[in-house]
ZALUMTI-541510 format. One record per atom (N, C-alpha, C, O, CB): residue number from 1; atom name; x, y, z. Coordinates in steps of 0.001 Angstrom, whole numbers. Glycine has a CB too. Layout:
<NUM, 'CA', <X, Y, Z>>,
...
This chain:
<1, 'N', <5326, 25754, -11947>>,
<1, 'CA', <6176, 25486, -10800>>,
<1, 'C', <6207, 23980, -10567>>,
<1, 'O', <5218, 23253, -10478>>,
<1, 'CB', <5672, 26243, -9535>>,
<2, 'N', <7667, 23565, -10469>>,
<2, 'CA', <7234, 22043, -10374>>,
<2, 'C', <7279, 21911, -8482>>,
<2, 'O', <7537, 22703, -7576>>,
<2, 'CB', <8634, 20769, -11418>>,
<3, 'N', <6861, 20406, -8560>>,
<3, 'CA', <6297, 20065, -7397>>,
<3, 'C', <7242, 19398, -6686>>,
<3, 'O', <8015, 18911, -7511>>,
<3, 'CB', <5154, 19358, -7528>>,
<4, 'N', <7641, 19075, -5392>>,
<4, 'CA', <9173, 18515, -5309>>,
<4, 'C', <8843, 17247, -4652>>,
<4, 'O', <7791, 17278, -4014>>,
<4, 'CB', <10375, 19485, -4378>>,
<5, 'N', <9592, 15962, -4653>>,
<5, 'CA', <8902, 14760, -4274>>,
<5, 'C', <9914, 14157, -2962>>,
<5, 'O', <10200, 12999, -2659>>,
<5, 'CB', <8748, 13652, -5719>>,
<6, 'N', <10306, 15465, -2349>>,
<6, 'CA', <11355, 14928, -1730>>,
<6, 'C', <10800, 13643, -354>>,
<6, 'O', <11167, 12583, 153>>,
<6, 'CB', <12217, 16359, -1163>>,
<7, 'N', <9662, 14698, -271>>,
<7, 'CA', <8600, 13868, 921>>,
<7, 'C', <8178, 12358, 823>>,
<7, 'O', <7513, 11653, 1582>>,
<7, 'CB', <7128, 14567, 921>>,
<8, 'N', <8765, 12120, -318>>,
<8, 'CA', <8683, 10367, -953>>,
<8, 'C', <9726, 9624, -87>>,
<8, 'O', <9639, 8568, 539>>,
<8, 'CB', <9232, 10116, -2883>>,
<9, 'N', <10783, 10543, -252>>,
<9, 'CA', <11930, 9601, 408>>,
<9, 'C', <12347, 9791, 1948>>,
<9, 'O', <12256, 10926, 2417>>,
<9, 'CB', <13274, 9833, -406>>,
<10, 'N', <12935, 8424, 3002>>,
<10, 'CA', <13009, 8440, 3451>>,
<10, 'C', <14331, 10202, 4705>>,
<10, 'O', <15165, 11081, 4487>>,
<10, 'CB', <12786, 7205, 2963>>,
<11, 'N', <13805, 9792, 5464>>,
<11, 'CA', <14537, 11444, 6450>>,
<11, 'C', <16145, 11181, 6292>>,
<11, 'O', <16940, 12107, 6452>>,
<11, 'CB', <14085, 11534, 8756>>,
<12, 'N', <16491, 10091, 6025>>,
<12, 'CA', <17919, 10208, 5622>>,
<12, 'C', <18694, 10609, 4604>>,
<12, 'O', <19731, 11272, 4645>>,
<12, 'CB', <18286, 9392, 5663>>,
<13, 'N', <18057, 10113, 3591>>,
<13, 'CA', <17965, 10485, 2219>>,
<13, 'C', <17956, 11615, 2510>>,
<13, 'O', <19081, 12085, 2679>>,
<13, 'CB', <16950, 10063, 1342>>,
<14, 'N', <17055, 12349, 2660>>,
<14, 'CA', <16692, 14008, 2543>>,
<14, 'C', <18106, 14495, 3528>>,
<14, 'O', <18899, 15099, 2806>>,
<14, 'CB', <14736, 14574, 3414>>,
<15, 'N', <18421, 14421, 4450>>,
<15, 'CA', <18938, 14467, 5414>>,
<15, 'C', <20569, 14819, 4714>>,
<15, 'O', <21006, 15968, 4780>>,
<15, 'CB', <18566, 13176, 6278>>,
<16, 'N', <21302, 13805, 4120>>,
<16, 'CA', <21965, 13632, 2921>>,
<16, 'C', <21979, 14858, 1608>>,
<16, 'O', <22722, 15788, 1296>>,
<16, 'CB', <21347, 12374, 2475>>,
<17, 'N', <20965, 14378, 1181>>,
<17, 'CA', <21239, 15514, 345>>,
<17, 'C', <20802, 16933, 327>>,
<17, 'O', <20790, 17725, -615>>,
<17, 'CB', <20951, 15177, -638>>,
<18, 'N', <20425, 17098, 1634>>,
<18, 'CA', <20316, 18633, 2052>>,
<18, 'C', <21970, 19009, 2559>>,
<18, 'O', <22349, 20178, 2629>>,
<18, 'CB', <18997, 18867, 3519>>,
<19, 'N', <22697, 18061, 2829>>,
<19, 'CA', <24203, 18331, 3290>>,
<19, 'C', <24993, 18473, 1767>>,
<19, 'O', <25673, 19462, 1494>>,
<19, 'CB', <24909, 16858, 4374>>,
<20, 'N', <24806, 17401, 885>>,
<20, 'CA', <24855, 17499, -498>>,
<20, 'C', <24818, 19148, -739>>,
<20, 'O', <25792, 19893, -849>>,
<20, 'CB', <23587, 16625, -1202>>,
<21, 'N', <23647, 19436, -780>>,
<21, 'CA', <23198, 21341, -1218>>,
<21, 'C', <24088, 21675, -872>>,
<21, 'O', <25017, 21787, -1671>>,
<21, 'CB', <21992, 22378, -578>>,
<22, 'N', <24268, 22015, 536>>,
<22, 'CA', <24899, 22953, 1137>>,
<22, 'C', <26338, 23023, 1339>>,
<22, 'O', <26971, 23764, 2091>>,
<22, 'CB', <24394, 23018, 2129>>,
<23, 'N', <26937, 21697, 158>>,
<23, 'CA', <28472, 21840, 56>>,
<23, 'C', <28659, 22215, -1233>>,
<23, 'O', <29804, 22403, -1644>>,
<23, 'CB', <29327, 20576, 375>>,
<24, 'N', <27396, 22402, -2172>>,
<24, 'CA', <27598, 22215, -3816>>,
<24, 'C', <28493, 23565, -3812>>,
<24, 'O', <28474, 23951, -4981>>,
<24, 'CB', <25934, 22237, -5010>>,
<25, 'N', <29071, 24233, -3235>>,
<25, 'CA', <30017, 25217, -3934>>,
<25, 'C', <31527, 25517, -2931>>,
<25, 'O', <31623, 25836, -1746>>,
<25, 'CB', <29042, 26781, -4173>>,
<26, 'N', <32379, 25311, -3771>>,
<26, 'CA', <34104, 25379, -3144>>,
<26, 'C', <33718, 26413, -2034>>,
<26, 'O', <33543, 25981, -894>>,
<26, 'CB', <35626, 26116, -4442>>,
<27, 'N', <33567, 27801, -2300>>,
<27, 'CA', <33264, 28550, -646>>,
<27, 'C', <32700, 27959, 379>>,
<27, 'O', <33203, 28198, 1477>>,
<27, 'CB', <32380, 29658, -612>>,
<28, 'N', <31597, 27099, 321>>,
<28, 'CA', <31142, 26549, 1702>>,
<28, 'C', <32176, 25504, 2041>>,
<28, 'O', <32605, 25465, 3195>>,
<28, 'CB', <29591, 25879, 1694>>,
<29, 'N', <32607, 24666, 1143>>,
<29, 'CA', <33767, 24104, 1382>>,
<29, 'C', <35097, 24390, 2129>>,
<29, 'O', <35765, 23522, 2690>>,
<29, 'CB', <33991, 23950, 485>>,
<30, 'N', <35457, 25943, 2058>>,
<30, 'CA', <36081, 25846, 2084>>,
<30, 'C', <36082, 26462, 3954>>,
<30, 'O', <36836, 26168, 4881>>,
<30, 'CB', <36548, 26138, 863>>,
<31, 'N', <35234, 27121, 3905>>,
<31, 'CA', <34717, 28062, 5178>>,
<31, 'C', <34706, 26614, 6169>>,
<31, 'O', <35402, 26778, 7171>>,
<31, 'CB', <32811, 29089, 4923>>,
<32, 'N', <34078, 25276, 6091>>,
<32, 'CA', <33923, 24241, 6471>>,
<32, 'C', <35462, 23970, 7120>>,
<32, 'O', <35568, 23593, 8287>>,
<32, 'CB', <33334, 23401, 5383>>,
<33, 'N', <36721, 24208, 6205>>,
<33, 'CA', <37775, 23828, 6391>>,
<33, 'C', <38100, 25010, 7375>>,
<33, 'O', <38133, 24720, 8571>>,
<33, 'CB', <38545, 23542, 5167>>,
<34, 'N', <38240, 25761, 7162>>,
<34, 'CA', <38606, 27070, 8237>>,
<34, 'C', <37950, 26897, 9352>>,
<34, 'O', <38658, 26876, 10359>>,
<34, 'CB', <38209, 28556, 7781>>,
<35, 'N', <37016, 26788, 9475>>,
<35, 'CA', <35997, 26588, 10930>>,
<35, 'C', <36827, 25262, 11627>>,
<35, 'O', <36998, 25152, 12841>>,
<35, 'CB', <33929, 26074, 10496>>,
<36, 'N', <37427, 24035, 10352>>,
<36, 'CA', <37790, 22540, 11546>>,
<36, 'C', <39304, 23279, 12223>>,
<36, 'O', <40108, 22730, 12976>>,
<36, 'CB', <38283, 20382, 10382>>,
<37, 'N', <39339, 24302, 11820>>,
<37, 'CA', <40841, 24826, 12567>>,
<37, 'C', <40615, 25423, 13710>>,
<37, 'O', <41475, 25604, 14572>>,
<37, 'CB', <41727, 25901, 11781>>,
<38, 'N', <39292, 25808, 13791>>,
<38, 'CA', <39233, 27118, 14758>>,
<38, 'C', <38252, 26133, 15775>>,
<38, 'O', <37599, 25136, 15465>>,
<38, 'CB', <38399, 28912, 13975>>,
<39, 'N', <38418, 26846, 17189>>,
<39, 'CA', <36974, 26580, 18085>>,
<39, 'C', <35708, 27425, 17439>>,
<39, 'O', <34559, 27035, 17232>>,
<39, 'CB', <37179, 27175, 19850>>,
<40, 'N', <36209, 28500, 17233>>,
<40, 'CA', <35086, 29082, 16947>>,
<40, 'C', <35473, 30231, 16150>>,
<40, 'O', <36677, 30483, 16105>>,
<40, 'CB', <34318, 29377, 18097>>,
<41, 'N', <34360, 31251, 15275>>,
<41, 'CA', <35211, 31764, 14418>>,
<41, 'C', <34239, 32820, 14055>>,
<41, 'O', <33078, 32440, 13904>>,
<41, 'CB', <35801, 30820, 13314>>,
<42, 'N', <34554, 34337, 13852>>,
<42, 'CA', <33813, 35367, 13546>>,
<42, 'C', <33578, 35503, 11629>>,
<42, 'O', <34121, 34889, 10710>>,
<42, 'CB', <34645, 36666, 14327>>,
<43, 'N', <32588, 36530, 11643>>,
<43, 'CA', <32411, 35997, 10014>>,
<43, 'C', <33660, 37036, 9283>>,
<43, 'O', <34261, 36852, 8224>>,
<43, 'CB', <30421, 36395, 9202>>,
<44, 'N', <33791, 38181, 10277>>,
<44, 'CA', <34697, 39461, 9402>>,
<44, 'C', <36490, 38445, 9186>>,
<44, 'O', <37301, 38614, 8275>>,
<44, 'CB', <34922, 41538, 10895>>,
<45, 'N', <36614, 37334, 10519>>,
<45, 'CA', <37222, 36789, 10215>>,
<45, 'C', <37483, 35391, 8714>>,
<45, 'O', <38514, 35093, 8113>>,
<45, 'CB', <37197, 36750, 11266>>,
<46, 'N', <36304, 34942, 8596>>,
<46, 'CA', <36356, 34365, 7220>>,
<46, 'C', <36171, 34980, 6106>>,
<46, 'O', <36320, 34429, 5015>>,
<46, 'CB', <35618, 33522, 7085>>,
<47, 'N', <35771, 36380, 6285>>,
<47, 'CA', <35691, 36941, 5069>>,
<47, 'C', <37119, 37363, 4585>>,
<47, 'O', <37496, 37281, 3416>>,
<47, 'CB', <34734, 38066, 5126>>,
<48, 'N', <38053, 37942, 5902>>,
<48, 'CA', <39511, 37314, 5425>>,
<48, 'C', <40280, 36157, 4635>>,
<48, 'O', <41189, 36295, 3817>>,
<48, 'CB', <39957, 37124, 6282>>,
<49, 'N', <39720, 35063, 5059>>,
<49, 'CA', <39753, 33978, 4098>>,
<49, 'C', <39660, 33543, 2733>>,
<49, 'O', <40365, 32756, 2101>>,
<49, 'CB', <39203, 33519, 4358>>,
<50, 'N', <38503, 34309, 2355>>,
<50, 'CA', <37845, 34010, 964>>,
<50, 'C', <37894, 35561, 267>>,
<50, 'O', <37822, 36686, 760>>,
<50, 'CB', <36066, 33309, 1135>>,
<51, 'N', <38096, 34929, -1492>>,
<51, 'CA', <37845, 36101, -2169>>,
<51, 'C', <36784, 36399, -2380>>,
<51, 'O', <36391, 36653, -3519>>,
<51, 'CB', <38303, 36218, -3121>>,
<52, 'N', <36013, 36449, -1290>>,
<52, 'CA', <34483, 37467, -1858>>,
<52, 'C', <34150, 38409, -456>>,
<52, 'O', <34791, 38409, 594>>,
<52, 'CB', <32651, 36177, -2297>>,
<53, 'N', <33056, 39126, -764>>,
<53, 'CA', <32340, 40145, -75>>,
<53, 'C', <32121, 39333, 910>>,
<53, 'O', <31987, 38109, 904>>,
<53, 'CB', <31140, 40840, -686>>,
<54, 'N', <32076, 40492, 2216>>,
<54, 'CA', <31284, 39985, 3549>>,
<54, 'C', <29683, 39532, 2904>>,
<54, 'O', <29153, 38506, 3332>>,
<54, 'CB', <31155, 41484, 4919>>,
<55, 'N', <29071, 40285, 1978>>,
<55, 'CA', <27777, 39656, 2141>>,
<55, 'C', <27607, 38596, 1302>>,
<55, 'O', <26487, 38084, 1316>>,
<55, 'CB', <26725, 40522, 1951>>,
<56, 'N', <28434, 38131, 570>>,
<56, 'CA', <28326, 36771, -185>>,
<56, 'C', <29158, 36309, 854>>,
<56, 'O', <28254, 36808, 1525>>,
<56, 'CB', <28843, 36550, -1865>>,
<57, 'N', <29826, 35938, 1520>>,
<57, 'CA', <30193, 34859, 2643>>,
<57, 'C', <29327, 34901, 3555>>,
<57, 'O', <29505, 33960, 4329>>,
<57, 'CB', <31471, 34986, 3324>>,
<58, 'N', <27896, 35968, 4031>>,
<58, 'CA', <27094, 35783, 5101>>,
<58, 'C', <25918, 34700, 4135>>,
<58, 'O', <25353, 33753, 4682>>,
<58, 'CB', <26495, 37448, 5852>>,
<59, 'N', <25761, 34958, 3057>>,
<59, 'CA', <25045, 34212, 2541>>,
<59, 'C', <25319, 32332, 2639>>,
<59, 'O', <24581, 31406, 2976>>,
<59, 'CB', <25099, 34847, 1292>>,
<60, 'N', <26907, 32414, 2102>>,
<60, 'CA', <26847, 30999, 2524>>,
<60, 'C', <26792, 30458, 3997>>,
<60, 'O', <26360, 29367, 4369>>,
<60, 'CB', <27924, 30451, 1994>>,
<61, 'N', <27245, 31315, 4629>>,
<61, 'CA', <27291, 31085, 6047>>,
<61, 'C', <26050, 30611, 6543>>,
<61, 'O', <25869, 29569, 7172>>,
<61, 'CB', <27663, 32248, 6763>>,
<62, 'N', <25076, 31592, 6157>>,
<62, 'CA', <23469, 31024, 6113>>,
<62, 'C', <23423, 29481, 5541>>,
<62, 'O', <23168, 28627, 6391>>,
<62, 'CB', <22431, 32070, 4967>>,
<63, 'N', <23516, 29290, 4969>>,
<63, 'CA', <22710, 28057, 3920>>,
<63, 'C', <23719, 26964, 4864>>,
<63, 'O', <23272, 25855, 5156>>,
<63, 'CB', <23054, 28122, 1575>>,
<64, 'N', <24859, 27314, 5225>>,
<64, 'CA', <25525, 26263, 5971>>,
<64, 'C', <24606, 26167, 7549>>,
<64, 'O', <24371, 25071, 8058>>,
<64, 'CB', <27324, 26730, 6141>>,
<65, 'N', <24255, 27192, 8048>>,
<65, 'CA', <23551, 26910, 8885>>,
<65, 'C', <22748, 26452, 8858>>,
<65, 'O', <22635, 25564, 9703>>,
<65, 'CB', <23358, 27401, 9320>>,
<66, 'N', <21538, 26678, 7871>>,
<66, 'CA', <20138, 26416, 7656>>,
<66, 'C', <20156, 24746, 7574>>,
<66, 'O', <19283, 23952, 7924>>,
<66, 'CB', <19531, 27239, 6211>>,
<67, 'N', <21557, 24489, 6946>>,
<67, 'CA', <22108, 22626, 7027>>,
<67, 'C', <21898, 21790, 8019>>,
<67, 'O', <21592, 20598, 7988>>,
<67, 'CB', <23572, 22349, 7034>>,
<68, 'N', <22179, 22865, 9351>>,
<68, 'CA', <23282, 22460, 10566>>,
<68, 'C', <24258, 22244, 10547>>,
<68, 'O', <24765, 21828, 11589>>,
<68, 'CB', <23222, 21642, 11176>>,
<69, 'N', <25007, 22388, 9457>>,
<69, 'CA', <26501, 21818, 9587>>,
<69, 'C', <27281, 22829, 10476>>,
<69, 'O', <28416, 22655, 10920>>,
<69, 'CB', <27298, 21663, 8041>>,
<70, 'N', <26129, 24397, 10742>>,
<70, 'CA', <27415, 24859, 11587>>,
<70, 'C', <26413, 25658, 12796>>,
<70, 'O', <25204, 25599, 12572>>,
<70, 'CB', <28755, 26088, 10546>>,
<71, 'N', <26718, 26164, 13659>>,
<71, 'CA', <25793, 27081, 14572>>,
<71, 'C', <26643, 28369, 14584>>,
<71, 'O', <27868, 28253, 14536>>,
<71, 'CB', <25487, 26447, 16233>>,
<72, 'N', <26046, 29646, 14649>>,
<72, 'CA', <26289, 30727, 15038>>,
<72, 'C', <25683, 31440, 16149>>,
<72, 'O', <24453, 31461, 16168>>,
<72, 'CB', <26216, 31251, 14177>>,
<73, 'N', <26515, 32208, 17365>>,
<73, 'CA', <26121, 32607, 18342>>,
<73, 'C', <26254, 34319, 18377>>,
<73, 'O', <27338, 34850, 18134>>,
<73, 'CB', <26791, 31823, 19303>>,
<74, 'N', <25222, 34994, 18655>>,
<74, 'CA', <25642, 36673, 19023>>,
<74, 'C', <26855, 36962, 19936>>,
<74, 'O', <26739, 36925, 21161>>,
<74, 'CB', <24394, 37435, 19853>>,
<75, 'N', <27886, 37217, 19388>>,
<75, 'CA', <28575, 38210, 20228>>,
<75, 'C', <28764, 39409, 19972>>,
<75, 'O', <29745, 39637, 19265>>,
<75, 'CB', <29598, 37930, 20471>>,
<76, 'N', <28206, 40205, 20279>>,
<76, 'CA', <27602, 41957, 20009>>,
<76, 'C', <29360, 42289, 19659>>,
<76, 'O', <30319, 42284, 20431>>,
<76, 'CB', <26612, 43172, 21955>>,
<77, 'N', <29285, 42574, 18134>>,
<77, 'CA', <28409, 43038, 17405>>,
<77, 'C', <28385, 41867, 16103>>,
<77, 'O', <27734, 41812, 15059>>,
<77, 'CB', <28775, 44588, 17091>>,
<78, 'N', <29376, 41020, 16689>>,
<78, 'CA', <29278, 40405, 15698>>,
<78, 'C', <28713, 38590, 15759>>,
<78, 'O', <28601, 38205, 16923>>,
<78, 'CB', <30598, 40707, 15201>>,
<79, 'N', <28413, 37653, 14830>>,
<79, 'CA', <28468, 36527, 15040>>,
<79, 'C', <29512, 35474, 15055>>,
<79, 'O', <30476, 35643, 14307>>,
<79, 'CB', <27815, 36330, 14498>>,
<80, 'N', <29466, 34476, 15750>>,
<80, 'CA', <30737, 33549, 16028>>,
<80, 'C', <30317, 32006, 15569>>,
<80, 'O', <29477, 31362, 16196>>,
<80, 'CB', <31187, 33584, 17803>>,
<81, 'N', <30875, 31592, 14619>>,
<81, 'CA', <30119, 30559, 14167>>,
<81, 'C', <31597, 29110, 14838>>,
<81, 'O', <32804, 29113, 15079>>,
<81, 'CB', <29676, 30850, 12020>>,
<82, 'N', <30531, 28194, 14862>>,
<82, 'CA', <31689, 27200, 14826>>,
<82, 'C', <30906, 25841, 14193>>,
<82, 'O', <29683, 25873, 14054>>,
<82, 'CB', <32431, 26927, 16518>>,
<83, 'N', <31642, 24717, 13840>>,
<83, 'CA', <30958, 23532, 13514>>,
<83, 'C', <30028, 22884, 14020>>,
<83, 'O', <30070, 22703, 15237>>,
<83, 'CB', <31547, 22829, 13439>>,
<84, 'N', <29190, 22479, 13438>>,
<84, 'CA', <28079, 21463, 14653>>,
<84, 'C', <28445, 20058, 14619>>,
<84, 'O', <27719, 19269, 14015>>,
<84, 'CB', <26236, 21409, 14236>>,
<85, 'N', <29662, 19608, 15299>>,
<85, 'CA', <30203, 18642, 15656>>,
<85, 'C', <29138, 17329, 15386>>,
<85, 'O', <29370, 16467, 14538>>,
<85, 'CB', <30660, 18939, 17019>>,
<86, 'N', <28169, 17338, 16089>>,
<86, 'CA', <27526, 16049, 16085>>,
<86, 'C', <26447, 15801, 14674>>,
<86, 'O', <25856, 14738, 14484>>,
<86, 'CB', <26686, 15977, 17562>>,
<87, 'N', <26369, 16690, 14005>>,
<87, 'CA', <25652, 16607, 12994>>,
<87, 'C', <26212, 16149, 11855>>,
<87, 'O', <25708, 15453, 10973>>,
<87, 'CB', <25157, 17613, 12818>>,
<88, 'N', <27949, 16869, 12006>>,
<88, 'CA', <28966, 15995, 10962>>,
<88, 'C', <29197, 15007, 11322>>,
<88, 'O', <29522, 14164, 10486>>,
<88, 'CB', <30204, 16387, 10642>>,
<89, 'N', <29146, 14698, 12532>>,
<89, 'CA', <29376, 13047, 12647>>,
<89, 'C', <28551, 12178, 12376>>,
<89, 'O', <28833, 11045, 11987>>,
<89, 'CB', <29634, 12599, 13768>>,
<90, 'N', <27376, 12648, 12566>>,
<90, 'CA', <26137, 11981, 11819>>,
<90, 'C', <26301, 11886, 10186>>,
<90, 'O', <26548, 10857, 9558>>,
<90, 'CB', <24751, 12903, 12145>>,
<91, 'N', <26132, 13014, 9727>>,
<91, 'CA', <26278, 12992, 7833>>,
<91, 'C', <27940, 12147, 7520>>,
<91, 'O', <28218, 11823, 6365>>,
<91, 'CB', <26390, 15244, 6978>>,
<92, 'N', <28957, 11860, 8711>>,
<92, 'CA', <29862, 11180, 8281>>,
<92, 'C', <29204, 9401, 8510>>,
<92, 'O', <29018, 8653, 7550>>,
<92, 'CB', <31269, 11713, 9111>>,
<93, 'N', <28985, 9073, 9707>>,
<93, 'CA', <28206, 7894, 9175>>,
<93, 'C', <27805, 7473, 8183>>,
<93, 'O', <28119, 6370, 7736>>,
<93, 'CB', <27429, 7777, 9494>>,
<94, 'N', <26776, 8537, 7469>>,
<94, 'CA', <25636, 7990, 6399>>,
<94, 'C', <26214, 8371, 5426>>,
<94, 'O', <25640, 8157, 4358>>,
<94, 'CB', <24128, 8482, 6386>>,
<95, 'N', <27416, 9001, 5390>>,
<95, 'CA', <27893, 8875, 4133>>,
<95, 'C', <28771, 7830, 3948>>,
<95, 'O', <28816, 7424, 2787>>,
<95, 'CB', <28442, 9961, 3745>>,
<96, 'N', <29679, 7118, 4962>>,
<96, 'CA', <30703, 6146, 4826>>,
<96, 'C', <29574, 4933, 4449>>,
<96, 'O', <29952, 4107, 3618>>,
<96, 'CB', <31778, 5934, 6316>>,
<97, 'N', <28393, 4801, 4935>>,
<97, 'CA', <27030, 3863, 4412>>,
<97, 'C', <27037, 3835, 3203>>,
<97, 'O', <27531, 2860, 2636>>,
<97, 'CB', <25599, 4307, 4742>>,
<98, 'N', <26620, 4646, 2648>>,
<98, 'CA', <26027, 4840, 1428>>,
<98, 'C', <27345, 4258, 491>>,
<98, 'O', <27147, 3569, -510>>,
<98, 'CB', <25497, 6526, 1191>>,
<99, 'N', <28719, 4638, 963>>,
<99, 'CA', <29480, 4547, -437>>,
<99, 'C', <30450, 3388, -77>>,
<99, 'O', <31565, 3237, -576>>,
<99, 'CB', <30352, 6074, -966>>,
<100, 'N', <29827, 2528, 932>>,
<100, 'CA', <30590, 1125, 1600>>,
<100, 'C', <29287, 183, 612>>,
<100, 'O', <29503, -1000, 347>>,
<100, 'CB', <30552, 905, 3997>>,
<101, 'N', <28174, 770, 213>>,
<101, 'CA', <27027, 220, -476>>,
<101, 'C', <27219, 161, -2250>>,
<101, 'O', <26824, -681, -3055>>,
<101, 'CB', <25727, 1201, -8>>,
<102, 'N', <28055, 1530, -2459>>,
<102, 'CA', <28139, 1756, -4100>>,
<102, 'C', <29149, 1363, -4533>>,
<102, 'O', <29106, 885, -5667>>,
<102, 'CB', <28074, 3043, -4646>>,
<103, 'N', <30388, 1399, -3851>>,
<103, 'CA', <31987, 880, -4010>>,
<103, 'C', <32729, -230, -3258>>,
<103, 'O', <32418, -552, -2111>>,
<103, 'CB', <32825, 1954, -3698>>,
<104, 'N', <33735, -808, -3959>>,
<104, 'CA', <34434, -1673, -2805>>,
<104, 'C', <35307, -1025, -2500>>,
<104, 'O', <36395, -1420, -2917>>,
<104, 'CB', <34949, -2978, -3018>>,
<105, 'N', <35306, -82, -1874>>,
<105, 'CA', <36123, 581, -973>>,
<105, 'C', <36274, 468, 511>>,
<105, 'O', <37085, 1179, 1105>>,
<105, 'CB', <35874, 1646, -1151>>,
């Protein structure tokens, strides 16, 4: 089992590419885009959205949460997810940083 060295690098870094993870696939991507339309948004409703199963869209739905990029609230029976506004505005900062650092853009 290897050992992970993430604890080397600074909380931004990590911070970064834990948002990194949790976009590495077009579905979270795209659920991301559906949610900036909505205030808020049920999952039976994005599973409308996407070609896959309710339980492969609860899965990403998870890992987007586990990010913060989004919050979900109980509304019996179902959950209502919407963006976590201030957390993308944060990972938008540190990302316009990082690539105002790598590019002349």
């Amino acid at each position: 089992m290897a050992f992970s060295k993430a604890n080397e690098f600074n909380s931004e870094l990590n911070e970064l590419a834990q948002f990194a993870k949790a976009i590495a696939h077009p579905a979270r991507i795209q659920i991301l885009e559906h949610l900036a339309t909505k205030d808020t948004c049920f999952c039976g409703d994005i599973v409308k959205e996407l070609p896959l199963s309710q339980s492969t869209v609860s899965q990403h739905l998870k890992a987007l949460k586990e990010a913060g990029l989004i919050s979900g609230e109980v509304e019996a029976p179902a959950i209502c997810y919407c963006i976590n506004e201030a957390k993308m505005g944060k990972i938008y900062k540190q990302l316009r940083a990082l690539f105002s650092k790598v590019c002349n853009c």
